[in-house]
C-alpha positions as CSV (number, residue, x, y, z in Angstrom):
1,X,-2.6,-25.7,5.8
2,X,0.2,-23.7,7.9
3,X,2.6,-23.1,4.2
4,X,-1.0,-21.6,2.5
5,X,-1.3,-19.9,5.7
6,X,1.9,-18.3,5.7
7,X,1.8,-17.4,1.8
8,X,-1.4,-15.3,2.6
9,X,0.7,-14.0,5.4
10,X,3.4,-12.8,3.5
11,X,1.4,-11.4,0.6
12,X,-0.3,-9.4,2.7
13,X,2.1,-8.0,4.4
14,X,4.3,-7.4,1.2
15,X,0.5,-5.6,-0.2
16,X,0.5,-3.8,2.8
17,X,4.3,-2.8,2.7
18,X,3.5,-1.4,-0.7
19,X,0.5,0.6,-0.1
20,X,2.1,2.2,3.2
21,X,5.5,2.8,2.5
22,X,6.6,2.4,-1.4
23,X,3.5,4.5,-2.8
24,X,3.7,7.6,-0.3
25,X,7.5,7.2,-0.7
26,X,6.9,7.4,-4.2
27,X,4.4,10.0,-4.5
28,X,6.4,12.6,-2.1
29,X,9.6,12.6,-4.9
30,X,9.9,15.9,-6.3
31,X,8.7,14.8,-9.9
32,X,5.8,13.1,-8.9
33,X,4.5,15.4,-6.1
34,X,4.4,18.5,-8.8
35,X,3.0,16.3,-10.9
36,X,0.3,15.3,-8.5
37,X,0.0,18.8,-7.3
38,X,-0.2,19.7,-11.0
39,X,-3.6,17.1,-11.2
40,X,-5.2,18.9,-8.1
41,X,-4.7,22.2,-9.7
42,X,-6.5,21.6,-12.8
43,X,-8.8,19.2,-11.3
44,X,-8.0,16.3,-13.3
45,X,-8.7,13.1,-11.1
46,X,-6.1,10.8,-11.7
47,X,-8.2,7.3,-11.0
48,X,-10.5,8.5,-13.9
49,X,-7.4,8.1,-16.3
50,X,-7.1,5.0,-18.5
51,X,-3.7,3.7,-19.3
52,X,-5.1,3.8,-23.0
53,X,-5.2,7.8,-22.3
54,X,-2.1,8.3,-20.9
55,X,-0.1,8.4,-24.3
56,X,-2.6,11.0,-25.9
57,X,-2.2,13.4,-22.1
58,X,1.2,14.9,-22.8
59,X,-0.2,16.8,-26.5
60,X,-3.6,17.6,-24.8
61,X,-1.7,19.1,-21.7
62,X,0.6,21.1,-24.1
63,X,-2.3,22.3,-26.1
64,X,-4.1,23.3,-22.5
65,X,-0.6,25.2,-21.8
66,X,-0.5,27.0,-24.9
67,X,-4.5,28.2,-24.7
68,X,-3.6,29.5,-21.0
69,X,-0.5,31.1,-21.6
70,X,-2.4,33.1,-25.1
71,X,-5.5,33.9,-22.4
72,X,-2.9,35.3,-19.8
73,X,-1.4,37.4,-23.0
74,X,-4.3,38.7,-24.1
């Protein structure tokens, strides 16, 4: 009973480790923060995403580039 103890110990604490230090760690690098920022900008809520999706963003957010930048020319 005391080693299952300890194994929920330690995966919580290694959850927890992860949640409070790796993923704000991870989400203040450079890259990731603009692209975060990026997300709050155009209103795009990131925990709506599928992984499926994430292959098809990168030619939907170059066609969204391309329509802005032709509306700022114009």
């Amino acid at each position: 009973m005391a080693a299952r103890l300890l194994k929920l110990t330690a995966a919580l604490a290694l959850l927890t480790l992860i949640w409070l230090v790796a993923l704000p760690w991870a989400a203040n690098r450079p890259r990731m923060a603009a692209h975060l920022d990026w997300l709050e900008k155009e209103k795009i809520d990131p925990s709506a995403m599928y992984y499926t999706e994430l292959e098809m963003m990168q030619p939907i957010f170059k066609k969204m580039a391309m329509e802005r930048r032709r509306s700022e020319h114009r």
